[in-house]
N, C-alpha and C positions, 0 to 999 in steps of 0.2 A: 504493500500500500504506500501511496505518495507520502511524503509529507503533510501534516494541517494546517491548511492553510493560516496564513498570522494578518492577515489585512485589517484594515478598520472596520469596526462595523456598518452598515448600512442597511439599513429594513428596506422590503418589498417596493413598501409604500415610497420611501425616499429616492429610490431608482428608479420607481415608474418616472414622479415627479423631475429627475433632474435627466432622464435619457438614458440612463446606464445600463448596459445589458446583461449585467451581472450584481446581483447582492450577496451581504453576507452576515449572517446572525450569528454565528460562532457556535451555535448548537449544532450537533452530530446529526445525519440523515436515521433512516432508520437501518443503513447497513453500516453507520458509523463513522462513515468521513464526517470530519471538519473540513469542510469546502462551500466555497463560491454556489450560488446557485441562479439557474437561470431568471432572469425579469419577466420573461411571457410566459413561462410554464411553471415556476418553482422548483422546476429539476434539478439536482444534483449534479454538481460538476466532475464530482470524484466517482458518481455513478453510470455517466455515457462512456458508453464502448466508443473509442477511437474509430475514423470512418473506414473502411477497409481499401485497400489500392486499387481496386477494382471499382469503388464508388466513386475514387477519388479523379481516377482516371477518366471518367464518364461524367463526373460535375466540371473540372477543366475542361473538357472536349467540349461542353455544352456553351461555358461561360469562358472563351479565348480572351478579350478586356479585359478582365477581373484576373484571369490569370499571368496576362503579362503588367498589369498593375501588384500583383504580390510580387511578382519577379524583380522587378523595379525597385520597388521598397525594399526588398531583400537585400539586393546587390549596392545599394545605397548605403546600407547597415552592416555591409559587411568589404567594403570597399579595399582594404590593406589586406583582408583574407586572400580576396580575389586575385589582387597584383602579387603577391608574393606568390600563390599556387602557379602564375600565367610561367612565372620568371625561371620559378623551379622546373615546369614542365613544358617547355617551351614546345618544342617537338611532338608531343603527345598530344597538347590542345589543338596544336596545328595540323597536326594530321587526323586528328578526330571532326575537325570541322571541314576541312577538305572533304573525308569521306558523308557528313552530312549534307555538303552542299551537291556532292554526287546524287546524292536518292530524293535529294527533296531540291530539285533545279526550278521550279515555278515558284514554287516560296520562297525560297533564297530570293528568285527575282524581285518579288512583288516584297519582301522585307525591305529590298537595297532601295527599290522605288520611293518606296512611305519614308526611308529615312532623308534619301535625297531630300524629297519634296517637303519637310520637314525641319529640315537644317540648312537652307542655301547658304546662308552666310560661312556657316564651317564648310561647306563643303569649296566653297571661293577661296578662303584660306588654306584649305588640305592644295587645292590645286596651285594656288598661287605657289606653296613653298615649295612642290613637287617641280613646278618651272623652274627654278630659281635652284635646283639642285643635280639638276638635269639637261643643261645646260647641250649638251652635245646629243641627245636623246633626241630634242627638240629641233633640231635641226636636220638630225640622219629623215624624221617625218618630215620635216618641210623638204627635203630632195626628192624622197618616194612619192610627196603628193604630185609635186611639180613635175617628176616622169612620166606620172601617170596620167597626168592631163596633155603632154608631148608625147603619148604612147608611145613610151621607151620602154624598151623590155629592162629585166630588172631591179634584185634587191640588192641591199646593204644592213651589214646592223652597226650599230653603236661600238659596238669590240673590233669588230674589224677595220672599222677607223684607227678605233685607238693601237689597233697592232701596226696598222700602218705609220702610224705617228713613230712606234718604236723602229721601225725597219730603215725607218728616214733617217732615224738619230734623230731625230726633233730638229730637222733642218728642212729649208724650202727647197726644191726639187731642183729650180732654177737659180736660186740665187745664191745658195745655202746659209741664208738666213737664221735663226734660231728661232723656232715657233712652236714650242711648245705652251708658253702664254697665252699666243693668239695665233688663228692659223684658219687658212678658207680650205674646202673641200672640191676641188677643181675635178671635173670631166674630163680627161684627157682629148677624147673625141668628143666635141660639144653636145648636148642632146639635141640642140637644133641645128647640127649636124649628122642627124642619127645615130648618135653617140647611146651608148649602155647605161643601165645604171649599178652595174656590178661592179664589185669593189676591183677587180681587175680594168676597170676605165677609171678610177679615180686615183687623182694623186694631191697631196699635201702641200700648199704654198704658201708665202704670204701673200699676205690682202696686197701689195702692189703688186706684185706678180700676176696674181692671178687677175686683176683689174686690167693690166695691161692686155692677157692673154684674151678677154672677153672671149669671144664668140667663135674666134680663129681655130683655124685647122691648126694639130700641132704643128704639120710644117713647115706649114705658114711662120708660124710664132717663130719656130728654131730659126727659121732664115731671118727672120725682126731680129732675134738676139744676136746672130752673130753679126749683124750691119751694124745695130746700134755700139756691138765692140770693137770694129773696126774703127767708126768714128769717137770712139771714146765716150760716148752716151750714158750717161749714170741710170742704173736699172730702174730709181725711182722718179723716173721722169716722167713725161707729159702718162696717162693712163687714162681707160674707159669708167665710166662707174656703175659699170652691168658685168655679171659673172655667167663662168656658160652654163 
């Protein structure tokens, strides 16, 4: 048996009156708890059978609200529990949610929609700081859209930038400049010269470089570079301000 309960007392009458859904006399029921008892029934607190999981399962199914409004208040009241279990099992929660979002794909959808639609402001700042960290991400899509509106065959990803950035030495192709700070992602064969867009057509320069090369065939270009060094031409001279 529980413990007896030690509360203040409160009569029938005084909980109807004030909304409480529980009182307490301090007198034993007749199977002898000291317990709380119900405000609409007089019933025993210490006398109700627990609901069974199979009740319980069939009153949440019924009432979805009320059960993610318990959930809510739970994880509000237990907030350092939660963080420290996520941190300890990092792995386990993420692959148990992975395998949730496999079997249950239309509510996961219609979850991510409510919360969108719900939070635009955080969701502006998750995006914003995603830009701002991404920086080269953001860009490898802006070539892929721009092919694909040149219907240029061809991907690229992000890593294969950056390998190529390692392969260069973090130098410009033409000038060997150092760019690993700053650096354009140039076409070899231009796309509006039915140029690729696989990373085997692209190569790493700087922003004069590759301004200069605009839109030009490379051989074109090579012949521009060895005239302007014939005449002694400084590589950051006169240039276009379109990239191919």
């Amino acid at each position: 048996m529980a413990d007896p309960y030690s509360g203040p007392i409160v009569t029938r009458a005084e909980a109807k009156a004030a909304g409480l859904r529980r009182f307490f006399t301090s007198e034993p029921c007749k199977r002898g708890h000291i317990a709380q008892r119900q405000t609409s029934n007089g019933q025993c607190w210490g006398c109700k059978k627990p609901p069974s999981a199979e009740y319980m399962a069939a009153w949440l199914a019924r009432n979805p609200e009320r059960r993610r409004a318990i959930t809510r208040t739970y994880r509000e009241r237990h907030q350092e529990e939660y963080r420290a279990y996520y941190e300890q099992n990092f792995d386990k929660v993420h692959a148990r949610n992975r395998a949730w979002r496999a079997a249950n794909q239309e509510a996961y959808r219609r979850a991510v929609a409510e919360w969108h639609k719900a939070h635009p402001e955080e969701i502006k700042r998750i995006h914003q700081k995603w830009v701002e960290a991404n920086p080269e991400k953001i860009a490898t899509n802006a070539r892929t859209q721009r092919a694909r509106r040149l219907k240029a065959e061809g991907t690229h990803t992000t890593d294969e930038v950056l390998a190529l950035l390692e392969k260069q030495d973090g130098k410009c192709v033409y000038c060997t400049k150092a760019i690993r700070s700053k650096y354009h992602v140039d076409h070899i064969m231009p796309l509006a010269l039915d140029g690729s867009n696989w990373i085997s057509n692209l190569q790493l320069t700087c922003p004069t470089c590759n301004h200069r090369k605009n839109r030009m065939h490379p051989a074109a270009f090579a012949a521009r570079m060895a005239r302007d060094e014939c005449v002694g031409l400084d590589h950051k001279s006169q240039y276009s301000d379109s990239t191919s």
